[in-house]
C-alpha positions as CSV (number, residue, x, y, z in Angstrom):
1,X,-6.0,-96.9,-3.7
2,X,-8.8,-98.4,-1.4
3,X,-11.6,-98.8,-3.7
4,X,-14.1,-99.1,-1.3
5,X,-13.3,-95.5,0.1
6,X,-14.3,-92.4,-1.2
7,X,-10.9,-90.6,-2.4
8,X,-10.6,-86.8,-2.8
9,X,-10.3,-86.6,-6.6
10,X,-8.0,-83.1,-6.0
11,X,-5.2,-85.8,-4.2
12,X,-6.4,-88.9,-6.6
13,X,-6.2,-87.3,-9.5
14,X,-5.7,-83.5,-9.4
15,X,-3.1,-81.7,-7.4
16,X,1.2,-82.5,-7.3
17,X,2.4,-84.7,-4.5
18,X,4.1,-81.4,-3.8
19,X,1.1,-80.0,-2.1
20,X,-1.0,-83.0,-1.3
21,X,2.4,-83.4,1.0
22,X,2.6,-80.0,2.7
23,X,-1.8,-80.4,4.0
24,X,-1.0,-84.2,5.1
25,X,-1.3,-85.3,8.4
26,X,2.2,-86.2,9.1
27,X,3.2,-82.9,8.1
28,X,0.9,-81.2,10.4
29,X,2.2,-83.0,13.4
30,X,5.7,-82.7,12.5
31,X,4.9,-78.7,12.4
32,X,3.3,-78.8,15.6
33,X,6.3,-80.7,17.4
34,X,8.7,-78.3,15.6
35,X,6.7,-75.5,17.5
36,X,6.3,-77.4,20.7
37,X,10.5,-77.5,20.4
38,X,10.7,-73.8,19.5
39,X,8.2,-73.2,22.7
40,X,10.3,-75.3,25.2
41,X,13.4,-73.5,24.1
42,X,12.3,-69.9,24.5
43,X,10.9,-70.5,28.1
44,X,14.2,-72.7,28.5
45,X,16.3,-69.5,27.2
46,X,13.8,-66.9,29.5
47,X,14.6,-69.0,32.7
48,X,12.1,-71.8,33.0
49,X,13.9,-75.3,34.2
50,X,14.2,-77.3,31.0
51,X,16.9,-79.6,30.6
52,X,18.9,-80.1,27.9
53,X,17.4,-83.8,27.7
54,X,14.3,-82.8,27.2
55,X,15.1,-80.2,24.6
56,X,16.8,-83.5,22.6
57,X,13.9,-85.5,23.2
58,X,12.1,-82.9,21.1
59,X,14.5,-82.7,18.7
60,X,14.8,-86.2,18.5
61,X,11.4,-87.0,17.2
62,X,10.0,-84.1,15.2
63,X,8.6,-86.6,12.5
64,X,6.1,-88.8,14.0
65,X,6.3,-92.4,12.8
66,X,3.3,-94.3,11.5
67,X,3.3,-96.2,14.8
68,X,3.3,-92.8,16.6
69,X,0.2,-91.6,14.1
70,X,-1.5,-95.1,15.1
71,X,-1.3,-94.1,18.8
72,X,-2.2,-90.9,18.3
73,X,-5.3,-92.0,16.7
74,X,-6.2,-94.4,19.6
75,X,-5.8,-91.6,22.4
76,X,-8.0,-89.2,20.7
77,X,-11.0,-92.0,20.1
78,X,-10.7,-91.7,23.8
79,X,-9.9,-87.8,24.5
80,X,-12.1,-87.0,21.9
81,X,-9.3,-84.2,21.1
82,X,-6.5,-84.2,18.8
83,X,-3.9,-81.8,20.3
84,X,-4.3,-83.9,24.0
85,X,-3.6,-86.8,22.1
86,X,-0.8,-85.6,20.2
87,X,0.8,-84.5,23.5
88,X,0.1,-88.2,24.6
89,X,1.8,-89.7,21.6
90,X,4.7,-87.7,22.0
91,X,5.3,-88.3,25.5
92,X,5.2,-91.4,24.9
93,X,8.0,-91.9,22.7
94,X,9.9,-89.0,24.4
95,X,9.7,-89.4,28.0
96,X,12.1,-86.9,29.2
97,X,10.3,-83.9,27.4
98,X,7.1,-84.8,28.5
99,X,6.2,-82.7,31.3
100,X,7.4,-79.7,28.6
101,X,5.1,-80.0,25.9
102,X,2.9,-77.8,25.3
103,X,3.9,-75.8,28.7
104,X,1.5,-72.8,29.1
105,X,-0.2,-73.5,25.2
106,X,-3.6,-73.8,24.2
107,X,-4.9,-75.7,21.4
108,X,-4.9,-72.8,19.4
109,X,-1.2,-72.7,19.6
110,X,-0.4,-75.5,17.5
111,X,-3.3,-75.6,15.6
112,X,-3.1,-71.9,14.1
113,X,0.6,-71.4,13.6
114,X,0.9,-74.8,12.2
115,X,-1.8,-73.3,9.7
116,X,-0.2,-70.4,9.2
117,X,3.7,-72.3,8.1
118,X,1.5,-74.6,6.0
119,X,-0.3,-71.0,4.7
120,X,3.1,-69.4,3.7
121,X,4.4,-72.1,2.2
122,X,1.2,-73.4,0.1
123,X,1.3,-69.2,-1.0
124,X,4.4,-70.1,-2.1
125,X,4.3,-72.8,-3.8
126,X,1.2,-71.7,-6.0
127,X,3.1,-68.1,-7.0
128,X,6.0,-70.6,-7.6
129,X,3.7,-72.2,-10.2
130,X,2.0,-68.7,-11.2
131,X,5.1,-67.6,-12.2
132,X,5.7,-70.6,-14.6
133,X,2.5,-70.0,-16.7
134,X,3.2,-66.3,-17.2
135,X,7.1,-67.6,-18.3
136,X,5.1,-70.1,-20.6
137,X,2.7,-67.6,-21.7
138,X,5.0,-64.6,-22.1
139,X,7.3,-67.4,-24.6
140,X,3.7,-67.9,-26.2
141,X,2.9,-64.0,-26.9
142,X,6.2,-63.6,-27.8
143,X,6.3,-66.0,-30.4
144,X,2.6,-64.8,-31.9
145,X,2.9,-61.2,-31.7
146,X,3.1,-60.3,-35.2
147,X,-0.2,-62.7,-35.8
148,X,-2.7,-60.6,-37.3
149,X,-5.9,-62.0,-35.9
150,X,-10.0,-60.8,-35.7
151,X,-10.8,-59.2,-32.3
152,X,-14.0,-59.6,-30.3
153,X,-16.6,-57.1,-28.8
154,X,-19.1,-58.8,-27.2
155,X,-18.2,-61.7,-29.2
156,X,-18.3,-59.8,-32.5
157,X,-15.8,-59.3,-34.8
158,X,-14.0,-56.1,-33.8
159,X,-11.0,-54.2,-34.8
160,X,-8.1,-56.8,-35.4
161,X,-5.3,-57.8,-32.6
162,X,-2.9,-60.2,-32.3
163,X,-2.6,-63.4,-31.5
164,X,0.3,-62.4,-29.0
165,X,-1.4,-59.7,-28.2
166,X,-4.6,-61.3,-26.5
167,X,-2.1,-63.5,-24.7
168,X,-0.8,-60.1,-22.8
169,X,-4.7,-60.3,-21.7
170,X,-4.0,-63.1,-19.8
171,X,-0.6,-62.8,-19.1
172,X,-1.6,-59.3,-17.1
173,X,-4.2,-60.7,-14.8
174,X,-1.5,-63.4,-13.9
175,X,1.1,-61.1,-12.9
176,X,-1.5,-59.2,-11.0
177,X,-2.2,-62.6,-8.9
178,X,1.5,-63.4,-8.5
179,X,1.7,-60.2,-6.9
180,X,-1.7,-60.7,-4.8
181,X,-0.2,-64.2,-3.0
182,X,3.5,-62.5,-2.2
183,X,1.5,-60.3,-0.6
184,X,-0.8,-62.1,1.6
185,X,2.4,-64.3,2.3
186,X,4.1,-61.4,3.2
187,X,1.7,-60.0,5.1
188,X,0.3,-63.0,7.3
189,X,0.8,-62.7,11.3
190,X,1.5,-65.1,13.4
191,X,-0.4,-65.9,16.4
192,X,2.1,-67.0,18.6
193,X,1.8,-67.4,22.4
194,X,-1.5,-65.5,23.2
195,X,-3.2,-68.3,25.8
196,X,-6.6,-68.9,26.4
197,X,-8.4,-65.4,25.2
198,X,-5.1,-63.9,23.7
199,X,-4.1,-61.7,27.4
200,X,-0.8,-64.7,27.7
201,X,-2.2,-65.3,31.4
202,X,-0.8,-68.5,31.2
203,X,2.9,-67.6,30.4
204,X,2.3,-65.0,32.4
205,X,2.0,-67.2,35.3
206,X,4.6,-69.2,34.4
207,X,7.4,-66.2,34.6
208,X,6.0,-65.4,38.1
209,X,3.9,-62.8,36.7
210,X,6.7,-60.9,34.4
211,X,4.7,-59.6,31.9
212,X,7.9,-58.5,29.9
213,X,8.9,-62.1,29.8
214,X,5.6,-63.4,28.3
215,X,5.9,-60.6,25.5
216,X,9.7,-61.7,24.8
217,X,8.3,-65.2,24.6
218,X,6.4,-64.6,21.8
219,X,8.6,-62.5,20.3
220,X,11.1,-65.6,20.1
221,X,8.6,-68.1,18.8
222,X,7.5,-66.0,16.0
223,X,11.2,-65.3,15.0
224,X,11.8,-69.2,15.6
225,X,9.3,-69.8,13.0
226,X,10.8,-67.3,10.4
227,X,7.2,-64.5,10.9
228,X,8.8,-61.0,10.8
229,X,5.4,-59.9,11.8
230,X,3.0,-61.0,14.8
231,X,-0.9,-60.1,15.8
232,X,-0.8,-58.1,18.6
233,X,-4.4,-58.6,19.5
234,X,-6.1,-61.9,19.3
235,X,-8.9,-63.7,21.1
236,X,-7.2,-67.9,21.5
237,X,-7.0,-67.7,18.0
238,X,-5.7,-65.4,15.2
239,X,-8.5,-63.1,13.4
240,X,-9.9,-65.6,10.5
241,X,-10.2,-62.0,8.4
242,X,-6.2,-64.0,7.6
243,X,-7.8,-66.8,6.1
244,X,-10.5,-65.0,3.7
245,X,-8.0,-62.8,2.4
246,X,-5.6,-66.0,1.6
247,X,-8.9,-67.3,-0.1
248,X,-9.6,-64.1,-2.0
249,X,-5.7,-64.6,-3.3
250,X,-6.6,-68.2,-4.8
251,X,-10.0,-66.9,-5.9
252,X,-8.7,-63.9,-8.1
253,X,-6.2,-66.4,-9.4
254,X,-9.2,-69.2,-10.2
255,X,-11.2,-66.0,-12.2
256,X,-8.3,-65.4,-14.3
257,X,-7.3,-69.2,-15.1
258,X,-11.3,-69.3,-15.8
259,X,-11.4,-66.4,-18.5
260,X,-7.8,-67.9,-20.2
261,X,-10.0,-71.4,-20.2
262,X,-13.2,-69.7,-21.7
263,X,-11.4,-67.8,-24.4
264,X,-9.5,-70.9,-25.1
265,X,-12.2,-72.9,-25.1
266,X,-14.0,-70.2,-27.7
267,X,-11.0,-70.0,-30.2
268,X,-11.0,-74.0,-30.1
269,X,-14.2,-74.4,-31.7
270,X,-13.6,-71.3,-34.1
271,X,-10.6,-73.5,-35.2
272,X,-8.0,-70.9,-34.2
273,X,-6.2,-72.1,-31.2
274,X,-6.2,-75.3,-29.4
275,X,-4.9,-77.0,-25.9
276,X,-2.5,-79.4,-26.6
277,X,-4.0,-83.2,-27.9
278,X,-1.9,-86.5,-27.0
279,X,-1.2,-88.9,-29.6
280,X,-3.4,-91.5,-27.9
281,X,-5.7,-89.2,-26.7
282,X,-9.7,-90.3,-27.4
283,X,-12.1,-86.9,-27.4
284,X,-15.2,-89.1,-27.1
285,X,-16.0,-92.2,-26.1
286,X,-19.0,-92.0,-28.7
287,X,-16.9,-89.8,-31.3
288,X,-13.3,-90.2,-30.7
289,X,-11.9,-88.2,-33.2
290,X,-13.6,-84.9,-31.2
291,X,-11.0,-82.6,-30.6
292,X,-12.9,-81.6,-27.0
293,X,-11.2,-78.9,-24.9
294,X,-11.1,-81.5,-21.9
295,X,-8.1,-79.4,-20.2
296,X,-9.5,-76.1,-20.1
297,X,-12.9,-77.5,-19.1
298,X,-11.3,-79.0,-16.4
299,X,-9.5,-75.5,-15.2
300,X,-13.1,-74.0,-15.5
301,X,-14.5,-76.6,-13.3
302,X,-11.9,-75.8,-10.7
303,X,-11.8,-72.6,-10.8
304,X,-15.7,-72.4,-10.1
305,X,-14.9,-74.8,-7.4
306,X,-12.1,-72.5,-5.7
307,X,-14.5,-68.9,-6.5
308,X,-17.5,-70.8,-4.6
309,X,-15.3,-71.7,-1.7
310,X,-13.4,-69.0,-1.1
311,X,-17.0,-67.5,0.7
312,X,-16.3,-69.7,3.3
313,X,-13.4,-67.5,4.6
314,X,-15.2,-64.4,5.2
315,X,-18.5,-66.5,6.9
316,X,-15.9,-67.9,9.2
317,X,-14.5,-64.8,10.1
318,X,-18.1,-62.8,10.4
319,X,-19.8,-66.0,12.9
320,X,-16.5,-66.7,15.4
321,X,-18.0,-65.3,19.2
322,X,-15.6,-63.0,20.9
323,X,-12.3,-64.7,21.6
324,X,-13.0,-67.9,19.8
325,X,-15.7,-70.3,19.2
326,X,-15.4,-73.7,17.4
327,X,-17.8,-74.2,14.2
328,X,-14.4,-73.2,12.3
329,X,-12.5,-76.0,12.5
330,X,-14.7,-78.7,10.3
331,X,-15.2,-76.4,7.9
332,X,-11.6,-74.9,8.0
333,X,-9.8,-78.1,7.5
334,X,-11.8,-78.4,4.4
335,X,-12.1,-75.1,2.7
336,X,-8.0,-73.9,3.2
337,X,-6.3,-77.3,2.4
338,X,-9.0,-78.2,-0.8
339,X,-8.9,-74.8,-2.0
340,X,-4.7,-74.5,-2.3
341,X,-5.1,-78.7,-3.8
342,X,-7.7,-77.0,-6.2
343,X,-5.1,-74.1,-7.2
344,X,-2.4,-76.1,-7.1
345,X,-4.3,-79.0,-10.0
346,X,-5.3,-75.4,-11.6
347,X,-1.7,-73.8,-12.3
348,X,-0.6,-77.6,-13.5
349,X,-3.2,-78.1,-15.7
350,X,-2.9,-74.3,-16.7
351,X,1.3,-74.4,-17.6
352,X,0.3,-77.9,-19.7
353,X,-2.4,-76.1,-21.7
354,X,0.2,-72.9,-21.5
355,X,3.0,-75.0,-23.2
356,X,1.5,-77.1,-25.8
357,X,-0.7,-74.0,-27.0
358,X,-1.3,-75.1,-31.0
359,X,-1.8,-72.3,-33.7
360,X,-3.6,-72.7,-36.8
361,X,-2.3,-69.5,-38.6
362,X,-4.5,-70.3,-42.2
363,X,-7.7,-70.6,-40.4
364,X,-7.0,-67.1,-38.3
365,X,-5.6,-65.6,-41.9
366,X,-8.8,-66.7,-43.8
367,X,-11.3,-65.3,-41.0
368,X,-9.4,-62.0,-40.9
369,X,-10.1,-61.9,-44.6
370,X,-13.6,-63.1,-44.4
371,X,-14.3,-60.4,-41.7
């Protein structure tokens, strides 16, 4: 902790280690090596002249060291550009692939399929957790099905339900986002090896202008990387329409951890059901004995977060200029990795509140007779 620093509070204090891991820096540049290898290995395979040296000089130092990450720093204060001096840092430390990396790539080609394996497997992770609250949940309903209990109508007492019952509520709208992010991880396409405005001119070039070899190219990168499916059209970059439907996943998953939270939240002050409440823990610093919903507040409070943010995908998408222009990447780098931290401190928070769930059966009895 440097206290002198401002610290993200979603990796301070929010999200797993798990996920804070998968948007760090030396992950990203450990994915882009990986696809520097897989892109020195296809044109090795197609005919270009790449040693075998050099292909175990990649392989040799996918996982840039802190010293590397130092150096890499230092060259872009002078490039003023990250990928350039990435190359730089790798070179460095791995002379005999040097004049292979990046052959024939643009920027675009690290930086957007590096996205898109972080993509899948932040996707994953988060239906991973999903699926845990509705396990937790489903135990919950099971457990309070035959618990007679007052329904609301506009917040008025209604015709009864169950306590199980209203858990199937939340339960469904769950299951309905677990299906939502297996499908936008199932359906994202990789960029591949498009070049400068997506026509592969520069692999192209490289194959002595066989087209057919360019195509196969990216064909083997994208199959390298484990993407059954590819864009066939791009500008440099792939469509950011990819990233606002990856946001509109976490979003509908933020709405329904926000109307669990509110309901929660509603039958803790009527006294019916509560989030869980340490042994230690202090409500208030004023009034400690408060039994304040501090959990569920927080899931609100991220969930409006994550449903605010998730704009941001389709304003990228509608202001990039013909094949690419750059006012995406600032805004990029914070809205995809602090929206997936901010769904990933959700589902925690979310299975906690999911497992500890405490019933107060007399109150819900005596307000079922009152009403």
């Amino acid at each position: 902790m440097n206290a002198d620093t401002y610290e993200n509070p979603l990796t301070g204090r929010y999200a797993s280690a798990e996920m804070s891991a998968l948007f760090s820096a030396r992950h990203k540049f450990a994915t882009w090596r990986r696809l520097w290898l897989w892109l020195a290995e296809a044109e090795r395979d197609l005919g270009l002249p790449i040693s075998e040296a050099a292909i175990a000089a990649f392989r040799e130092h996918l996982v840039p060291t802190d010293g590397e990450l130092e150096a890499a720093d230092r060259y872009e204060r002078d490039t003023k550009h990250d990928v350039m001096a990435q190359i730089h840092a790798l070179g460095d430390v791995a002379p005999e692939a040097r004049p292979f990396i990046h052959l024939g790539a643009t920027s675009a080609f690290v930086g957007d399929n590096a996205d898109l394996l972080v993509l899948r497997d932040a996707l994953g992770l988060v239906k991973r957790r999903a699926v845990r609250v509705v396990a937790r949940l489903a135990a919950f309903a099971r457990e309070q099905k035959d618990v007679a209990c007052v329904g609301y109508t506009h917040f008025q007492a209604a015709q009864p339900t169950t306590v199980g019952k209203r858990a199937c509520l939340w339960i469904q709208d769950l299951v309905l986002d677990v299906h939502e992010l297996s499908r936008r991880a199932d359906e994202l396409r990789f960029l591949g090896c498009k070049g400068a405005t997506g026509t592969q001119a520069s692999f192209v070039m490289l194959f002595g202008g066989d087209a057919e070899k360019a195509d196969l190219l990216d064909r083997k990168v994208a199959e390298k990387a484990g993407f059954p499916k590819r864009l066939l059209i791009s500008g440099q970059t792939y469509t950011r329409k990819q990233d606002a439907f990856v946001l509109g996943a976490l979003s509908g998953l933020a709405a329904s951890a926000s109307k669990f939270a509110h309901d929660l939240r509603l039958l803790q002050h009527m006294k019916e059901v509560e989030e869980p409440f340490g042994s230690k823990q202090v409500g208030s610093s004023a009034m400690p004995y408060k039994r304040n919903p501090m959990k569920c507040e927080r899931m609100n409070a991220l969930s409006r977060w994550i449903l605010t943010t998730a704009e941001n995908g389709s304003w990228t998408h509608a202001t990039q200029w013909f094949e690419r222009t750059l006012d995406d990447s600032a805004n990029r780098r914070l809205a995809l990795a602090e929206s997936f931290l901010a769904a990933d401190a959700l589902l925690v928070l979310w299975e906690a509140v999911a497992t500890g769930l405490v019933v107060h059966p007399a109150v819900i009895r005596r307000r079922l007779a009152e009403e």
